[in-house]
C-alpha positions in Angstrom: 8.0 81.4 -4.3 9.9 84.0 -6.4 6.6 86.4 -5.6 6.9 85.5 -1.9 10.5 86.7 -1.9 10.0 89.8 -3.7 7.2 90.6 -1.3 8.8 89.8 1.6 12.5 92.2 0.1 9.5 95.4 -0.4 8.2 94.5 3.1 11.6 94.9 4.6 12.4 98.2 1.9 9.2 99.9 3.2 9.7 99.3 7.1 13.7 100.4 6.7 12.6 103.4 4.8 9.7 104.5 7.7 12.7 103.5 9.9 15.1 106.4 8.3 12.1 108.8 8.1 12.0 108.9 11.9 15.4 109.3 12.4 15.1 112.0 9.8 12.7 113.5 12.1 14.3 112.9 15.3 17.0 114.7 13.5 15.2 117.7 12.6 13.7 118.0 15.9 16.7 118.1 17.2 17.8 120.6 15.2 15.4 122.8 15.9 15.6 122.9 19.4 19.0 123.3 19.1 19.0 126.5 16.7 16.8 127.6 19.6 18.9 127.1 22.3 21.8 129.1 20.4 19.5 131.8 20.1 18.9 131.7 23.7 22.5 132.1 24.0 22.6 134.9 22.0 20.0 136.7 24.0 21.8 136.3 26.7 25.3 137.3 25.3 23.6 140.4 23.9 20.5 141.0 25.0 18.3 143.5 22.7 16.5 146.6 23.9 13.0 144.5 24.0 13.8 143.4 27.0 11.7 140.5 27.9 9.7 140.7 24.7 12.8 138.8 23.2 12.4 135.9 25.8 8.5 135.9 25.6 9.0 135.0 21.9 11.9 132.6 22.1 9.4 130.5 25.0 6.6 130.2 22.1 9.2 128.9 19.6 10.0 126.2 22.1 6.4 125.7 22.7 5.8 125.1 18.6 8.3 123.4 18.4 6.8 121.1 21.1 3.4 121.1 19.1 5.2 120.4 15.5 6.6 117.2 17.4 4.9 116.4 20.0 1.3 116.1 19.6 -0.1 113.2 21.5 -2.0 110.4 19.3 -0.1 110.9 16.0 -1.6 114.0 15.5 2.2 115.3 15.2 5.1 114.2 13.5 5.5 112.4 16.5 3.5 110.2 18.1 2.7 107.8 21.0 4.9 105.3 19.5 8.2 107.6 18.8 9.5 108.5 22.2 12.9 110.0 20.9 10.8 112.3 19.1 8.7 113.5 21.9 11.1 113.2 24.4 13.0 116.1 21.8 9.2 117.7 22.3 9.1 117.5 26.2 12.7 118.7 26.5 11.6 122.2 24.4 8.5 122.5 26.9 10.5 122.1 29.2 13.1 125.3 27.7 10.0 127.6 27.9 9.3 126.6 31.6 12.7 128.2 32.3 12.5 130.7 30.2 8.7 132.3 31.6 10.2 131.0 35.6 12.9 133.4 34.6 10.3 136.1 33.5 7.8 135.1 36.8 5.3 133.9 34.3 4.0 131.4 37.0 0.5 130.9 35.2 2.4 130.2 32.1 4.3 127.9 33.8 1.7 125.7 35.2 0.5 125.7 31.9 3.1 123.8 30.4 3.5 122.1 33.4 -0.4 120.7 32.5 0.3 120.0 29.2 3.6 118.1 29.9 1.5 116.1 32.5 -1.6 114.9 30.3 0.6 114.8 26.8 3.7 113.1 27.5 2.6 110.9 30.9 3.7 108.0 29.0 7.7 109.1 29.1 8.6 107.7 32.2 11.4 110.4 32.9 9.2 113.3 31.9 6.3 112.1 33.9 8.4 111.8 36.8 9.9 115.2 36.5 6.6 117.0 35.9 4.9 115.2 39.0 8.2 116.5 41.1 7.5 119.9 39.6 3.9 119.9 40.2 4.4 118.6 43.6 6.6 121.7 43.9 4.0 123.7 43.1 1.6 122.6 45.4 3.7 122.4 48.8 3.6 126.4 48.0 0.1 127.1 47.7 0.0 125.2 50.9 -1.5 122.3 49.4 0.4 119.4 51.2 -1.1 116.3 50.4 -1.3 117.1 46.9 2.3 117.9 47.3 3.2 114.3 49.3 1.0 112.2 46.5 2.4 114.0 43.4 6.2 113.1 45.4 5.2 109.4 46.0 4.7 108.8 42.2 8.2 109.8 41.6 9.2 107.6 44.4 8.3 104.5 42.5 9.5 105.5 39.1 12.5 106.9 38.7 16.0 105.3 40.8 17.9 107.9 42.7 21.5 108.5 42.1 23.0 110.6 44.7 24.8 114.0 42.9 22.9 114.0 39.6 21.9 116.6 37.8 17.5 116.7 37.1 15.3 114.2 38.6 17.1 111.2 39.4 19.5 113.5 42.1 16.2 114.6 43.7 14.5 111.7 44.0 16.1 110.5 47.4 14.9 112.5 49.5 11.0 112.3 48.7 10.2 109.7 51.4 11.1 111.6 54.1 9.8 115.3 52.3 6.4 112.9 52.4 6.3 111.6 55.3 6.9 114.8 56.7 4.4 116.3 54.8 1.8 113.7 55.7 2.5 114.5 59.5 1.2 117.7 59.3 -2.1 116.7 58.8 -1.5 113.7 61.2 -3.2 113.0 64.6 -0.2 113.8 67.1 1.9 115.2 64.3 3.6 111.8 63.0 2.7 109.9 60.2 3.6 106.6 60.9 2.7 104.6 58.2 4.7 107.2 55.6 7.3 107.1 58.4 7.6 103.5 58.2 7.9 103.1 54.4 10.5 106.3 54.1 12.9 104.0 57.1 12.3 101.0 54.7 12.9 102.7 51.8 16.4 103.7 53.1 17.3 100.4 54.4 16.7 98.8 51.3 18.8 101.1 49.1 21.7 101.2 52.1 21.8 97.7 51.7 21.6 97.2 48.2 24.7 97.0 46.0 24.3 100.6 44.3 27.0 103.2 44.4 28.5 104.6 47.5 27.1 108.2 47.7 23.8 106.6 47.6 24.4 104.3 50.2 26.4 107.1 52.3 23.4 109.3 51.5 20.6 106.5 52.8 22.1 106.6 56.2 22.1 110.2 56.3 18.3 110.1 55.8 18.0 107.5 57.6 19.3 109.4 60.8 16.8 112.0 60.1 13.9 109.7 60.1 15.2 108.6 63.4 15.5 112.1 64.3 11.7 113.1 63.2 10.8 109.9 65.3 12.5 111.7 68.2 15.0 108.3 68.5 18.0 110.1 68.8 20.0 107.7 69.9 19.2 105.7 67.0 20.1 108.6 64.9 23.3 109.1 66.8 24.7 105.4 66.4 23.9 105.5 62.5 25.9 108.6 61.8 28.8 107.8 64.1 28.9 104.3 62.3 28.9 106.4 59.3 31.5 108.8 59.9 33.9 105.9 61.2 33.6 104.4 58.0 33.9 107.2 55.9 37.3 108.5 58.0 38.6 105.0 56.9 37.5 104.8 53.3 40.4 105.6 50.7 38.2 107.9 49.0 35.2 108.6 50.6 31.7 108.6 49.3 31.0 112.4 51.1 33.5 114.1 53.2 33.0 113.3 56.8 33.0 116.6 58.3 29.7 116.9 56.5 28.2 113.5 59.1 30.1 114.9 62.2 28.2 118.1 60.8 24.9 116.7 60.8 25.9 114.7 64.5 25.8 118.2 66.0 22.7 119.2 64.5 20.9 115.9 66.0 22.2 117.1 69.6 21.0 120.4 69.5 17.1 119.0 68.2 17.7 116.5 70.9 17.5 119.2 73.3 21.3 118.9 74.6 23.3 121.3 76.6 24.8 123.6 74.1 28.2 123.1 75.2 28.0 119.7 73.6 26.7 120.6 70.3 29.9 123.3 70.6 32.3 120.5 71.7 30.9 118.8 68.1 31.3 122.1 66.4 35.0 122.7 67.1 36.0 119.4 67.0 35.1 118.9 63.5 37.0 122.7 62.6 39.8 120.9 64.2 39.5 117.1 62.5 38.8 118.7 59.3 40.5 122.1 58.6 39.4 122.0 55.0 36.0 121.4 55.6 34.0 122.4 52.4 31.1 123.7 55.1 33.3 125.5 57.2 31.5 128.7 56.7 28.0 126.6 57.4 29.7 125.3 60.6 31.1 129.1 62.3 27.5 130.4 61.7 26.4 127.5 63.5 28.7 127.6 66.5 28.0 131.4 67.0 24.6 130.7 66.9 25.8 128.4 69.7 27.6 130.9 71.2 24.9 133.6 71.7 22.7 131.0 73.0 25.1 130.2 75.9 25.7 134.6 76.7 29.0 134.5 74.9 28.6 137.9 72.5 32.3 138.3 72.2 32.9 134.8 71.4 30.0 134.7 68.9 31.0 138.1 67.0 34.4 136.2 66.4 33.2 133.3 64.6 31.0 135.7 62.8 34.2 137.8 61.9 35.5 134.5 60.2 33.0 134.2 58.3 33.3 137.4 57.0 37.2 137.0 56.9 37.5 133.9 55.5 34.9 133.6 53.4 34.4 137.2 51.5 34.6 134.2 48.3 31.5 133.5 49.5 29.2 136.5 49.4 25.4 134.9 50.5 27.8 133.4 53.7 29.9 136.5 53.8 27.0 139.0 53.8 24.9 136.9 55.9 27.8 137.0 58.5 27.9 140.6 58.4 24.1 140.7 58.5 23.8 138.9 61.8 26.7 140.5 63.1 24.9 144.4 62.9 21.8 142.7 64.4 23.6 140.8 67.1 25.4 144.2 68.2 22.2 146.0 68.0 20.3 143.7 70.6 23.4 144.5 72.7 22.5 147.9 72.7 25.9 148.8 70.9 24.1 150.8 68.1 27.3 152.9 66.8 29.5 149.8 66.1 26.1 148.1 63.8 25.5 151.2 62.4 28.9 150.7 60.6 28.5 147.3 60.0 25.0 147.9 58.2 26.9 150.3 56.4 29.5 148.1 55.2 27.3 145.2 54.4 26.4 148.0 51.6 29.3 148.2 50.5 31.4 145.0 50.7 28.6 143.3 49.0 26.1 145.8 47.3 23.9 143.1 45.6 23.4 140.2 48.4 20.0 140.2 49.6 21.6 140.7 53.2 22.3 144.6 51.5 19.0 145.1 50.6 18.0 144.8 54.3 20.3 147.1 55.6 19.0 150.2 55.3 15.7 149.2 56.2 17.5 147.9 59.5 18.6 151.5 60.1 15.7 152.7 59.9 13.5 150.4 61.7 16.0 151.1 64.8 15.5 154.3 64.9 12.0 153.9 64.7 11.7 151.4 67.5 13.7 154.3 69.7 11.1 156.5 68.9 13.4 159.2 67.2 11.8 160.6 64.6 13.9 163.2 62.8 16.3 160.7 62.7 13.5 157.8 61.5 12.8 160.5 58.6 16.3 161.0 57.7 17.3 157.2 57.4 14.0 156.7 55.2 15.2 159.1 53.1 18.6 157.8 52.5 17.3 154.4 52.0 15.0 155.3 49.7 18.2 156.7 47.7 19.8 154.0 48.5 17.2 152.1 46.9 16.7 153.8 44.1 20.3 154.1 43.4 20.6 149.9 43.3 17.7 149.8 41.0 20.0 152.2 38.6 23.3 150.6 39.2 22.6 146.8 38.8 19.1 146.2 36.3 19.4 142.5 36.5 16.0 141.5 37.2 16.0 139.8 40.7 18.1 141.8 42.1 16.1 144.8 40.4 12.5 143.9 41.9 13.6 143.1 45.2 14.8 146.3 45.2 11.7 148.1 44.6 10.0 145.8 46.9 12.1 147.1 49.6 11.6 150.7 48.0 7.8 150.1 48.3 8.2 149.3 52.1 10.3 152.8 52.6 7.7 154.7 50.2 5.0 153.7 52.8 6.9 154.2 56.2 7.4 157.9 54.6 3.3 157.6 53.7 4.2 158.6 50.0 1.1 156.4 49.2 1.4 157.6 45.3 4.9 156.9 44.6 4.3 153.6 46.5 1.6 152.6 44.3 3.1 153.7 41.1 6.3 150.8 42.1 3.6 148.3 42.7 1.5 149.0 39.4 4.8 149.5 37.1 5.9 146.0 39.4 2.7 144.5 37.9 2.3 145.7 34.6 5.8 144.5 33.9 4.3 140.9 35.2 1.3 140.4 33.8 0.2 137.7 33.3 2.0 136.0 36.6 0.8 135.6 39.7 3.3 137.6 41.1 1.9 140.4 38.8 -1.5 140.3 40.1 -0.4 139.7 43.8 1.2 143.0 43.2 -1.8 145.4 41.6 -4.4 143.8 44.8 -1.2 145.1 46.8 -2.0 148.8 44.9 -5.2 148.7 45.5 -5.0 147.5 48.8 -2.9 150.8 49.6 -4.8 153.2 47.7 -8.0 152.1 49.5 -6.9 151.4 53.2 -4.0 153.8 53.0 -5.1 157.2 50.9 -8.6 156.4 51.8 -8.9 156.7 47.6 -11.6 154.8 46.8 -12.1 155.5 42.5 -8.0 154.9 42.1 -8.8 151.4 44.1 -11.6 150.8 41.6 -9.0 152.0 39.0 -6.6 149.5 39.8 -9.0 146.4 40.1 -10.2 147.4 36.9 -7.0 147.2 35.1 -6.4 144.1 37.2 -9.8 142.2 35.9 -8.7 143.7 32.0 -4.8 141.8 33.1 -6.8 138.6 34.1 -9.9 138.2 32.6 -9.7 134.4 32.0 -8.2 133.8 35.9 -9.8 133.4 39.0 -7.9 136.4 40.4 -9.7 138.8 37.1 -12.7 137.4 38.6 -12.3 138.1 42.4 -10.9 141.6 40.9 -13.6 142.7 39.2 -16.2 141.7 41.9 -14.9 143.3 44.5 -14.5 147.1 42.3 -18.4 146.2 41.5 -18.8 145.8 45.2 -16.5 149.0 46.0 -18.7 151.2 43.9 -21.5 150.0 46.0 -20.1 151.9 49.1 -19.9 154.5 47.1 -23.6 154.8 45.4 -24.7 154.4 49.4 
């Protein structure tokens, strides 16, 4: 007996010590990734003269961190059975997924994307986000039922909850993302079925007792299921019911000038005469003064407005925007943007001139800016005068060239010399053209984007120069940049079969 008792104490010793080891090494897990994390701080705060070398090696020491923790099958620290652990594992992977997005690293992303997918599939939350991710991924490339079935498994894992940050504020609108995604391949362009089960998925959680954005935000969705189904009056009497409700609640779940909003969008996909979608319009400006998508709702109505041959009436609410929403620089700029263009089809040339020029000015680093001189010049172009054509080239490829000095961030810096590319071609200087898109490349190996960019080169240098050897050149380094891809491949096949012409 006294030996039972004695066994049974070290039994309970042994498991309670095992028990503090793995906190021990949730702990230290934890630890690291947060010693990483403040070193991405610090990068940011004061970033070094490496440049993206700095990043590069802060993504791999999220990625061993991932691998000291995370193995699957106990070949880590952690193991099948410690999901703290790996979840601390997954949430590093999932560091360096922002860190090489950041740095356009797209293969690098899918990567991890892969790994996160086949080693930590049995993390419900992870899983679910990855599939979301992947399913991402796919609806780019164009792949769309890949897309709809990597969607549907997040569907039935993870419960929505409307305003969330990550996965769970995403999740509510996958039924109808699928359904619509399923249509395209459909006979007559609807998918019922997926139809069917994104309506009953709505009803279910507008009826259940969960909180009130996600019931508010069911019967939004559920109006645009009706509205895909072309039953618009359907879609009408849920987000009239809706908005009544909301107008009486104490404190709504969502504002209702955002549901009188999306009433005036169902009339104008209905097909209705624009002067009711405008009634809806200015009625909500007027119900709702503080409207938090007033800026949304004057681009809308002038929008309206040009549709129904009222320029002057449509400049004004784009003047608003500009007016009273400068705060707001992508709504602002945009304004401004649409403005110049809107004068322009008018034939009133002179007054978007200056508004193209202001857009420059009043918001240098909007991606409405970075169109702007290319607008100039592409008018001039279409009116067939040259010397003035050349002359706006020129300034915009200062222009250009100029940003690209003045602000370095690295968006706003590659769009930039994007744009620059364009003007380098109108002007036919082929070489400096295809020096941006090589330096553009070499600076994203590695990426997609990197490789989409040396084909570009040697796309130019062959149908544009006529340069056959600097084509070779470039697919050459290309094949060197991605030997192990698919696109290193295609690369160096099609220089073997360029030197071919030339042998003839």
């Amino acid at each position: 007996m006294k030996n039972g008792l004695l066994l049974a104490l070290l039994a309970l010793f042994v498991a309670s010590c095992g028990h503090d080891r793995q906190i021990g090494v949730r702990y230290r897990a934890e630890r690291e990734l947060w010693r990483a994390h403040w070193e991405q701080r610090n990068i940011s705060i004061e970033p070094g003269t490496d440049g993206d070398d700095s990043w590069r090696v802060l993504a791999a020491r999220y990625e061993a961190i991932a691998d000291h923790y995370g193995a699957p099958g106990g070949s880590g620290q952690g193991s099948r059975g410690d999901p703290d652990v790996r979840t601390v594992a997954a949430r590093a992977l999932f560091a360096a997924i922002q860190i090489n997005g950041a740095l356009q690293d797209s293969i690098q992303v899918e990567r991890i994307y892969e790994r996160l997918a086949q080693d930590f599939d049995d993390l419900p939350a992870v899983a679910a986000e990855v599939a979301l991710a992947r399913g991402q991924i796919a609806e780019r490339r164009g792949d769309l039922r890949a897309a709809a079935d990597l969607y549907q498994t997040v569907v039935g894992r993870i419960p929505p909850r409307s305003g969330a940050t990550g996965i769970a504020g995403s999740v509510l609108d996958l039924p109808l993302r699928i359904a619509q995604l399923r249509s395209q391949g459909a006979p007559g362009g609807v998918a019922t079925d997926a139809y069917a089960a994104a309506r009953a998925y709505y009803e279910r959680l507008a009826g259940d007792v969960v909180s009130d954005t996600v019931q508010c935000d069911s019967r939004v969705l559920m109006a645009q299921v009706a509205g895909d189904l072309r039953e618009w009056d359907r879609a009408m009497q849920i987000l009239r019911r809706l908005e009544d409700q909301l107008r009486a609640a104490t404190t709504p779940a969502r504002p209702p000038c955002e549901v009188r909003f999306a009433i005036a969008g169902i009339q104008s996909r209905a097909g209705a005469d624009p002067e009711v979608a405008r009634a809806t319009l200015t009625s909500l400006m007027e119900d709702y003064p503080d409207c938090g998508v007033a800026a949304q709702v004057l681009l809308v109505l002038a929008i309206n407005a040009r549709e129904r041959g009222r320029l002057d009436e449509a400049l004004g609410y784009l003047d608003r925007v500009a007016k009273e929403h400068a705060d707001a620089p992508d709504d602002a700029s945009q304004a401004l943007l649409a403005r110049a263009r809107l004068l322009e089809q008018n034939h009133r040339w002179p007054e978007a001139l200056e508004v193209y020029r202001d857009l420059s000015v009043q918001f240098p680093i909007s991606k409405a800016a970075l169109l702007a001189p290319l607008e100039i010049a592409m008018h001039y172009s279409r009116a067939g005068e040259q010397d003035a054509t050349a002359t706006a080239l020129q300034q915009a490829e200062r222009d250009y060239r100029s940003l690209i000095a003045r602000y370095p961030a690295r968006s706003l810096a590659y769009a930039a010399r994007e744009r620059l590319v364009e003007v380098l071609a109108l002007q036919q200087k082929y070489d400096a053209a295809i020096a941006e898109l090589m330096g553009m490349g070499e600076a994203l190996k590695g990426t997609s984007r990197g490789a989409a960019l040396m084909i570009a080169a040697a796309r130019m240098a062959f149908a544009d120069m006529r340069d056959t050897t600097q084509a070779i050149t470039i697919l050459d380094r290309t094949r060197e940049l991605y030997a192990n891809a698919g696109v290193g491949r295609w690369a160096s096949g099609e220089a073997e079969r360029l030197r071919g012409t030339m042998a003839r």
